[in-house]
Structure formats: structure tokens, C-alpha cells
N, C-alpha and C positions, 0 to 999 in steps of 0.2 A: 215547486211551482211558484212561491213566495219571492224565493229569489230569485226567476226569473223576469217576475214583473216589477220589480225593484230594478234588476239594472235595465229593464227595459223604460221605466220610470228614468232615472239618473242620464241615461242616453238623449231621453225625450228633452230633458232638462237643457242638457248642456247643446244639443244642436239649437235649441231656441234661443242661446245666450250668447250664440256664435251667428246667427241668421243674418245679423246687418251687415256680417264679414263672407258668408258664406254666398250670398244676394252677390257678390260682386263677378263671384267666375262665371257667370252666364250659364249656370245649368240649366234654368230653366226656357233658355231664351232657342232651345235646338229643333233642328228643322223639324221636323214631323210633328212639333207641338199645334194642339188644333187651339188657336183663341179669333174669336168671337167678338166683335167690340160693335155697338149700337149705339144709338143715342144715350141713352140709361140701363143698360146690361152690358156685362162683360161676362164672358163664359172661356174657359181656362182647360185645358184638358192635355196633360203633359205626358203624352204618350210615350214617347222616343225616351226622356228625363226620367222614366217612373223602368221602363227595361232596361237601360241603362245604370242605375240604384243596384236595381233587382240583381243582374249580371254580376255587380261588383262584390254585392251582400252575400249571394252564393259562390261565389269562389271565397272570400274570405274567411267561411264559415267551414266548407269541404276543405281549403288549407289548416283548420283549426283541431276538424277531427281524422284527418289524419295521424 
């Protein structure tokens, strides 16, 4: 369990050190995302972005325990 949440630590790391490079492909900008924008609120809700992660993180994982 230790070293689970270490590389899952170490992961968390390096996408955060990568973010101002990773901001550039337009993941999150995809059509079925719901944003919200007010005078003083913005509300953010990456539907289409977050099943599409999802999608990729499981097939990469069922490739891995194969």
C-alpha cells in the first residue's frame, strides 16, 4: 500500500511540473465541458476531459496486467 501511494505521490509531482506545458493541448477546453462564467464566479466541470483521462488510464493499466 506504501508504495502505492508514493508513485501515486511522485505522479502527482511530476504532472504538476509539467502543467504550464501540458495547459497548452487543449484538454481541457473539449466540447461537452460545462463552464459557467458570471460576473464574480466561474464554475468549471470537465466532463468529456475527466472520461476521456478515465478511458486512457484504463486501457493503460489492463495493457499493463496483461
Amino acid at each position: 500500500m506504501s508504495r502505492a501511494l508514493i508513485i501515486i505521490g511522485i505522479v502527482l509531482v511530476v504532472l504538476g511540473l509539467l502543467w504550464p506545458w501540458l495547459s497548452r493541448f487543449g484538454l481541457f477546453r473539449l466540447p461537452g465541458n460545462i463552464v459557467i462564467e458570471r460576473d464574480n464566479f466561474r464554475f468549471y466541470f470537465p466532463i468529456t476531459s475527466m472520461l476521456l483521462i478515465s478511458a486512457v488510464l484504463s486501457l493503460i493499466l489492463w495493457l499493463f496486467r496483461r
